[in-house]
C-alpha positions in Angstrom: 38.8 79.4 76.0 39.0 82.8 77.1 40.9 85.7 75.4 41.3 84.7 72.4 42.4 87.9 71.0 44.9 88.3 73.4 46.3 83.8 72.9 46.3 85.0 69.0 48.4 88.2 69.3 51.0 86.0 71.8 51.5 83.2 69.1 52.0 85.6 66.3 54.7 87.7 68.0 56.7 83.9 69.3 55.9 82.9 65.7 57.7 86.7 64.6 60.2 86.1 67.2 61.3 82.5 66.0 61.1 83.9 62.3 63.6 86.3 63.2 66.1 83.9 64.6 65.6 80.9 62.2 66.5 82.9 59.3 69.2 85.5 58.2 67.5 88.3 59.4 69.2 91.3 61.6 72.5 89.4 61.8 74.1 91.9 63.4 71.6 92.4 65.8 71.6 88.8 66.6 75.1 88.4 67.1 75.1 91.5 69.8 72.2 89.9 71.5 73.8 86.5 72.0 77.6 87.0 71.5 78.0 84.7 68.2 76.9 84.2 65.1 73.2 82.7 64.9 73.6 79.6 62.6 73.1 76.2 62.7 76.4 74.2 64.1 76.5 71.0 62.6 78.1 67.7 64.2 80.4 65.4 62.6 78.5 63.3 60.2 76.8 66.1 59.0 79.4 68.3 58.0 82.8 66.0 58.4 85.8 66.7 60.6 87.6 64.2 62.7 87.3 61.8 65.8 90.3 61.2 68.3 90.0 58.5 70.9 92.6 59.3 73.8 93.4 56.3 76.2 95.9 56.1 79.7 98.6 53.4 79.7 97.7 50.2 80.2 97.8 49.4 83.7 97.6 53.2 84.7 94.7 53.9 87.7 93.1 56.6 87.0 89.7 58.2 88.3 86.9 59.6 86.8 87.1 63.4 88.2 90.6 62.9 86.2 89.3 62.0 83.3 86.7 64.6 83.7 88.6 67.3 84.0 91.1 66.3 81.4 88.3 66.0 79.2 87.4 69.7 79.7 91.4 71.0 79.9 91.6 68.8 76.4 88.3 70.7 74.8 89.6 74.2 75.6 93.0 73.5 73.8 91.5 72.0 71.6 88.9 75.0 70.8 92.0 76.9 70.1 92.9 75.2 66.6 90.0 77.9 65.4 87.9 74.7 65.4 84.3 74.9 66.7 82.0 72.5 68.3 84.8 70.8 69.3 83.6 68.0 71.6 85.6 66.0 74.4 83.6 63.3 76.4 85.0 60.8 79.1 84.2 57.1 77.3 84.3 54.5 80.3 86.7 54.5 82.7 89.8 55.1 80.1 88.7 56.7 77.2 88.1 60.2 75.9 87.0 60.6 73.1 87.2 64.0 70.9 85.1 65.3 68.1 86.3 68.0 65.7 83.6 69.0 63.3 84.9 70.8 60.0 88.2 69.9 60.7 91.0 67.7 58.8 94.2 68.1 59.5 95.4 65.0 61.3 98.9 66.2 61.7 97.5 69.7 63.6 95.1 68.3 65.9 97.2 65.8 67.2 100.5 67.7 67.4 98.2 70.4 69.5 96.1 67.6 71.6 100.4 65.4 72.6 101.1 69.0 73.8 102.2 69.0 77.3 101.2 72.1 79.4 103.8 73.2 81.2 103.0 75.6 84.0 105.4 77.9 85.5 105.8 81.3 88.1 107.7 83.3 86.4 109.7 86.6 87.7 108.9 89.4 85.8 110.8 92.4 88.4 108.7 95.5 87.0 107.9 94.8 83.5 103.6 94.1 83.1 103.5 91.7 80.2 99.7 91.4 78.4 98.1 88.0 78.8 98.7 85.7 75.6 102.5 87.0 75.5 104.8 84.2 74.5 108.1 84.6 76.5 111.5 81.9 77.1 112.3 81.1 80.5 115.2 79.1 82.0 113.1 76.3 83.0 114.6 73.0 81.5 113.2 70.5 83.6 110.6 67.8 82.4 107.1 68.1 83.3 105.3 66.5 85.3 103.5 63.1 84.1 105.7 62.7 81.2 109.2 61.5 80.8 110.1 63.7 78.2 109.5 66.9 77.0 110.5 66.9 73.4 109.5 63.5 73.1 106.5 62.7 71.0 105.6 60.3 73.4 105.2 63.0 75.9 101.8 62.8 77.9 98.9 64.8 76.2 97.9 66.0 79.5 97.4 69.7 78.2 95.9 72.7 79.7 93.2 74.9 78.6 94.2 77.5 76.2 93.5 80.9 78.2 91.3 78.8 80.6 90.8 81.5 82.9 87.8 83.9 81.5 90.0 87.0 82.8 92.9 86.0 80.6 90.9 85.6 77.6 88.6 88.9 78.2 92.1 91.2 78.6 93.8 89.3 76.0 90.3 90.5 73.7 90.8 94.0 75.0 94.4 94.1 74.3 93.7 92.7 70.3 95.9 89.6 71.5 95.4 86.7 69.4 95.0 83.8 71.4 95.0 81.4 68.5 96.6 77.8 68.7 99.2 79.6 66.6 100.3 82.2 69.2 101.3 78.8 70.8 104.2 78.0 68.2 104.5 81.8 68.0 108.0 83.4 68.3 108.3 85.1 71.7 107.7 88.8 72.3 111.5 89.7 73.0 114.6 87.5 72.8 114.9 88.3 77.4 114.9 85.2 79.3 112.7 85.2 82.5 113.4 83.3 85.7 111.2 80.3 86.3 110.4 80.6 90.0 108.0 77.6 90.6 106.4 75.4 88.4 103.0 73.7 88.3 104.3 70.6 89.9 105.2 72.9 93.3 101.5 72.9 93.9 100.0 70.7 96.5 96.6 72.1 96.8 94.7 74.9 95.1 90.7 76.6 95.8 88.5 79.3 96.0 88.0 81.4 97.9 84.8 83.6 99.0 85.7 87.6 99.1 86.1 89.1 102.3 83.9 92.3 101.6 81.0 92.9 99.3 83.6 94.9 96.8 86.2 92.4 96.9 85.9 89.6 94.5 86.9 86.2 94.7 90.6 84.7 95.3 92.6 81.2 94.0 94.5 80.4 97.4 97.5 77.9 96.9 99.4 75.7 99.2 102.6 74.6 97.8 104.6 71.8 98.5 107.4 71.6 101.4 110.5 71.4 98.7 109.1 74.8 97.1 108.1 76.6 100.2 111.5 78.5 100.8 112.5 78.7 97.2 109.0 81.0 96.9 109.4 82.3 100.5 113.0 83.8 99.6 111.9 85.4 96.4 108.9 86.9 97.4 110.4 88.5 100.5 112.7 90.2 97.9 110.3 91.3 95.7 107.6 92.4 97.2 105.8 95.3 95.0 107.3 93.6 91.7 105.2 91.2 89.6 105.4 87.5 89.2 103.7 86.2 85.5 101.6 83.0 85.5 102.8 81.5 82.1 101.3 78.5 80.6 103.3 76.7 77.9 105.2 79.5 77.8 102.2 82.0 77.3 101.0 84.4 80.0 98.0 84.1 81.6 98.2 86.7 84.1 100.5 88.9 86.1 99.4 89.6 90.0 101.1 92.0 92.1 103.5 90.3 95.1 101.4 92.5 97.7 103.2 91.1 100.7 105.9 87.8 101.3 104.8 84.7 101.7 106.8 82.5 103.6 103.7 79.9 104.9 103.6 78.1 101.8 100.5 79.3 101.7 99.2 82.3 99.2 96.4 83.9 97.5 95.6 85.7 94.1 93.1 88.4 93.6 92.4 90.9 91.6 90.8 94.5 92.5 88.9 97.2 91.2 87.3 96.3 87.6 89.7 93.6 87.6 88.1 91.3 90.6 87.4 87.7 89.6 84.0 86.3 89.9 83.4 82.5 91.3 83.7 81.4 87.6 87.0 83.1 87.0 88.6 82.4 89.7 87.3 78.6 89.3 88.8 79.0 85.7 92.6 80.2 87.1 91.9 77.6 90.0 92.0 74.7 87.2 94.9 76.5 85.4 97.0 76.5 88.1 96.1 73.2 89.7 95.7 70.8 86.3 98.5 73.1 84.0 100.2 69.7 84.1 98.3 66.4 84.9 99.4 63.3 86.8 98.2 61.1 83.9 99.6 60.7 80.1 97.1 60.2 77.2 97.5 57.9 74.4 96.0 58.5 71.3 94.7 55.0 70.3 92.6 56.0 67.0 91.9 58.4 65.4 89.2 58.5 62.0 88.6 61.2 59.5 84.4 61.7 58.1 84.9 63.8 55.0 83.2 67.0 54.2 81.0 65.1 50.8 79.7 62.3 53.0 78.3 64.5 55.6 76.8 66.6 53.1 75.3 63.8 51.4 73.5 62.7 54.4 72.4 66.1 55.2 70.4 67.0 52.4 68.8 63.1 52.4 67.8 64.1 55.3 66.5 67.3 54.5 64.3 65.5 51.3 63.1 62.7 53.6 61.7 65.3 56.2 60.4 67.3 53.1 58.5 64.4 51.7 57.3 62.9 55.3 55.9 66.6 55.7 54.2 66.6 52.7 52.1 63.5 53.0 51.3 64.1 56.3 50.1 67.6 55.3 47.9 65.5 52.3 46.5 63.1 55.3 45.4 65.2 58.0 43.8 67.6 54.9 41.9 65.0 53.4 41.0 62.9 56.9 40.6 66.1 59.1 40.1 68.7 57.0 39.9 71.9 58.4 41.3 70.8 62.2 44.0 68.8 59.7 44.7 72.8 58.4 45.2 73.8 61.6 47.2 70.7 62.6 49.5 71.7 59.7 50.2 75.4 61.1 50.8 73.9 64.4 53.0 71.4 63.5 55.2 74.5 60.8 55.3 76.9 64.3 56.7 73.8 66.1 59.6 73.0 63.4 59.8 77.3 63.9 59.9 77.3 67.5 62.2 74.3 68.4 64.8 74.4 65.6 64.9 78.2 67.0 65.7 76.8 70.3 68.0 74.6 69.0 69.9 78.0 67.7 69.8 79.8 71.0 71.1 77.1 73.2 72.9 75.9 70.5 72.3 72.2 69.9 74.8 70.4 67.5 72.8 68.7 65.1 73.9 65.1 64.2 72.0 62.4 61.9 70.8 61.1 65.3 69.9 64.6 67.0 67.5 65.1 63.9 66.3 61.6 64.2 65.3 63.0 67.7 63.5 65.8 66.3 61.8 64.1 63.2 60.3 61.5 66.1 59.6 64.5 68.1 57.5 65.9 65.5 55.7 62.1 65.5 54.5 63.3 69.0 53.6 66.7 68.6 51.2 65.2 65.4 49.7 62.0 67.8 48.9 65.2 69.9 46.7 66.9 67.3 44.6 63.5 66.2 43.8 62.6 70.0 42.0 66.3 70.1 41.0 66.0 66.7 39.2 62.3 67.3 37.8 63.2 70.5 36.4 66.6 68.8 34.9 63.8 66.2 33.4 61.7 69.2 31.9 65.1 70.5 30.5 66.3 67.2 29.3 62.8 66.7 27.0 63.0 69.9 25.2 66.3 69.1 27.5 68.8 70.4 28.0 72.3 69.1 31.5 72.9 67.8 32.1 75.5 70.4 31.4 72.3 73.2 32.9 69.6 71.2 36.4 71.7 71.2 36.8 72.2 74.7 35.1 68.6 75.6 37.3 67.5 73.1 40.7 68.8 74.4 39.7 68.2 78.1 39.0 64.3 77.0 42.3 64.1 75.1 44.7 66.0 77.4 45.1 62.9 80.1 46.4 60.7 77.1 48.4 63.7 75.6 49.8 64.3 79.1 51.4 61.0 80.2 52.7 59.7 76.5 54.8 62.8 76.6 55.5 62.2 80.3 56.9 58.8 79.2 59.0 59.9 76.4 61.1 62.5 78.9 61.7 59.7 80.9 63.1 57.8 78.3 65.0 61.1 77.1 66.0 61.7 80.5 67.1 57.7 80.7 69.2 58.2 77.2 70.9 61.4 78.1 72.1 59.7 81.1 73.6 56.5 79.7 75.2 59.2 77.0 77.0 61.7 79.2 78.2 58.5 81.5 79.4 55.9 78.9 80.3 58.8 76.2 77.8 57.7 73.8 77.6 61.4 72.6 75.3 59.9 69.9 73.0 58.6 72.3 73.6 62.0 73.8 72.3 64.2 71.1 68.9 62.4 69.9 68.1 62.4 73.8 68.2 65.6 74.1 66.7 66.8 70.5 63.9 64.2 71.4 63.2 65.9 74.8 63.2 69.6 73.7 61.0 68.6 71.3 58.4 66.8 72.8 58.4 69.4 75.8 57.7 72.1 72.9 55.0 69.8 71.0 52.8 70.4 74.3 53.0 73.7 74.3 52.4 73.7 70.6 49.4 71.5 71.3 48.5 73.1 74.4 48.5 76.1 73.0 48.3 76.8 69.5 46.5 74.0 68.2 43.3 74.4 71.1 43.4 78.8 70.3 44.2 78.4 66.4 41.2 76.0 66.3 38.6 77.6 68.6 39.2 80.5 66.9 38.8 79.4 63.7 35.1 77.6 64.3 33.2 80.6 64.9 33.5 81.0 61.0 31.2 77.7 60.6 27.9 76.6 61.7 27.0 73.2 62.8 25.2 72.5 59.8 28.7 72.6 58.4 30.2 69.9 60.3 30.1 67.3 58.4 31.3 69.2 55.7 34.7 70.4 57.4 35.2 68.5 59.7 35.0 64.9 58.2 32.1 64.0 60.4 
């Protein structure tokens, strides 16, 4: 162990740093540094809400990149109810399933989620209109995938609210609300606007890479042979003017008609300060293409968790971990005395460091997810008695306390090394099986387990072996037996 001073100065400023984000401290700084508010999100069981389960018709084919990306149109709507955490995960080959944490409205949720996003090109002439404007068009028509549009049986194939990232950044720098509300919002101005095209004119839509290294990227469309000289007439006409992107009757965006387009075939870009990144345009790329899917959703079942009952487990939990801490603190005090002391600060800058991770990612703790942890904590404890027992062995057989440390540690790491190594397997295994078959339970103690366990090696790795050889030049081997339960 060399530099001690320097190991001992590096685990007090993680242990300031962890301090600092675990607790309400700096808030303001905090939320600058990572764009939100710092706290501890809470799943469903924890702090109650709701749970959807969304089907297809019987009989309906449908593939699993549908069902992907339906789950992810389905979570950014849903996100727009003011609801966070909001989770949407493919279940099978037919199920979605969606959590809403804190939420418990029925009625809402599932009047926003049967929504049917209706996509449209809309002819603007001159007038620039701010993204999240509602405005009325002429469009009548049904939409796609759905037999009805006022019917409440309509497919609850929805689009994103302000899915694209540049929508939702000029809509912030405009002050526009982009609430679910705006949604049912009256429109801006009583004008009617000329539907153009609709989302169900699209045959094919990508990205693609800029041409220079100052352009940014584009969202190239092909339409479909019926629409091809509806759009090639009116953008011949109108070159110069703009044409609005309006989803369920909300803008999006409004490009520039730069040139006609009488392929079938177009692009959208934007310049200057305004140029879309990969993700952005990725964003508008899924707007344009999924604004109305060829698949309805059923909601089969829906369940409400109420606010008391995830309470209630919460602080049980909270006591049980108390009380397992406190007799384990007794045990390793009165078996391993003073490496039992340091066990006990290693073990309190673990819970510091990984439920500080848990912040920064953020992790949405559920019963299971801190089922995870408190088994995590089992293995960042079975790391301090292998070095602790070996130390004994060492001690036992004449060695200094200096030697029997770093004898110790070397003797114990191989055992340390691939118990951990089997548990992220298993994590690895779990989170799988969870993100495939929707278990999100499954999901969320995989993935607390794994942070955990990869953090009780550095705690153990770390911490435990500097805390502890710096803490034995304070005794002298007549003292062994004494402190260290020899």
């Amino acid at each position: 162990m060399k530099n001690k001073a320097l190991r001992n100065i590096l685990i007090i400023v993680v242990v300031i740093l962890v301090i600092l984000i675990d607790f309400p401290i700096l808030g303001n700084v905090k939320q600058k540094i990572f764009n939100r508010d710092v706290t501890a999100q809470l799943g469903l069981d924890l702090r109650g809400g709701m749970q959807v389960v969304l089907q297809a018709p019987e009989g309906y084919q449908i593939d699993q990149e549908t069902l992907q990306v339906a789950s992810s149109i389905l979570e950014n709507r849903a996100n727009a109810l003011g609801v966070s955490e909001v989770l949407f995960q493919v279940a099978g080959d037919n199920y979605i399933v969606g959590e809403f944490p804190g939420l418990e409205n029925i009625d809402e949720v599932i009047s926003v989620i049967k929504q049917t996003g209706m996509l449209e090109f809309v002819d603007v002439g001159d007038e620039y209109l701010e993204p999240g404007t509602v405005i009325q068009t002429d469009y009548t028509g049904t939409k796609s995938g759905s037999t009805d549009s006022t019917s409440p049986e309509a497919a609850a194939t929805v689009a994103p609210e302000a899915t694209t990232t540049v929508a939702a950044t000029e809509a912030a720098a405009a002050g526009t609300d982009t609430t679910a509300a705006d949604a049912a919002a009256a429109p801006a101005t009583d004008k009617i606007y000329h539907t153009v095209i609709t989302g169900a004119d699209l045959e094919d839509v990508f990205v693609t890479a800029p041409q220079t290294p100052t352009d940014g990227y584009a969202v190239s469309f092909k339409l479909k042979s019926d629409a091809t000289q509806t759009f090639a007439d009116y953008t011949t006409n109108n070159v110069g003017k703009m044409l609005a992107i309006v989803l369920d009757h909300k803008i999006v965006s409004t490009p520039v008609i730069h040139q006609a387009i009488t392929s079938g075939e177009g692009a959208i870009s934007g310049s200057g300060e305004n140029a879309y990144t990969y993700d952005e345009a990725n964003n508008l790329r899924i707007t344009l293409f999924y604004g109305t899917l060829p698949v309805s959703l059923e909601i089969a079942e829906s369940r409400v968790v109420g606010p008391t009952l995830g309470q209630d487990s919460l602080n049980k939990s909270l006591l049980a971990a108390a009380i397992g801490f406190l007799i384990i603190s007794l045990f390793m005090l009165i078996y391993y005395r003073v490496p039992g002391f340091v066990a006990i600060i290693s073990i309190t800058i673990f819970g510091l460091i990984t439920y500080a991770i848990y912040l920064v990612i953020p992790v949405t703790l559920t019963l299971p997810g801190i089922a995870g942890f408190l088994l995590s904590v089992g293995s960042a404890l079975d790391a301090n008695i292998l070095q602790f027992e070996r130390l004994k062995e060492e001690l036992r057989r004449g060695r200094n306390l200096q030697q029997a440390v770093d004898l110790g540690w070397s003797r114990a790491w191989p055992s340390i090394r691939d118990s951990n190594l089997a548990t992220l397997i298993t994590s690895a295994i779990l989170f799988w099986f969870g993100s495939t078959f929707g278990a999100s339970i499954v999901k969320g103690f995989a993935l607390t387990l794994a942070i955990g366990v990869v953090i009780s090696l550095f705690t153990a790795l770390f911490v435990t072996r500097t805390l502890l050889s710096s803490i034995i030049d304070r005794f002298k081997d007549s003292d062994k037996a004494k402190w260290f339960g020899i």
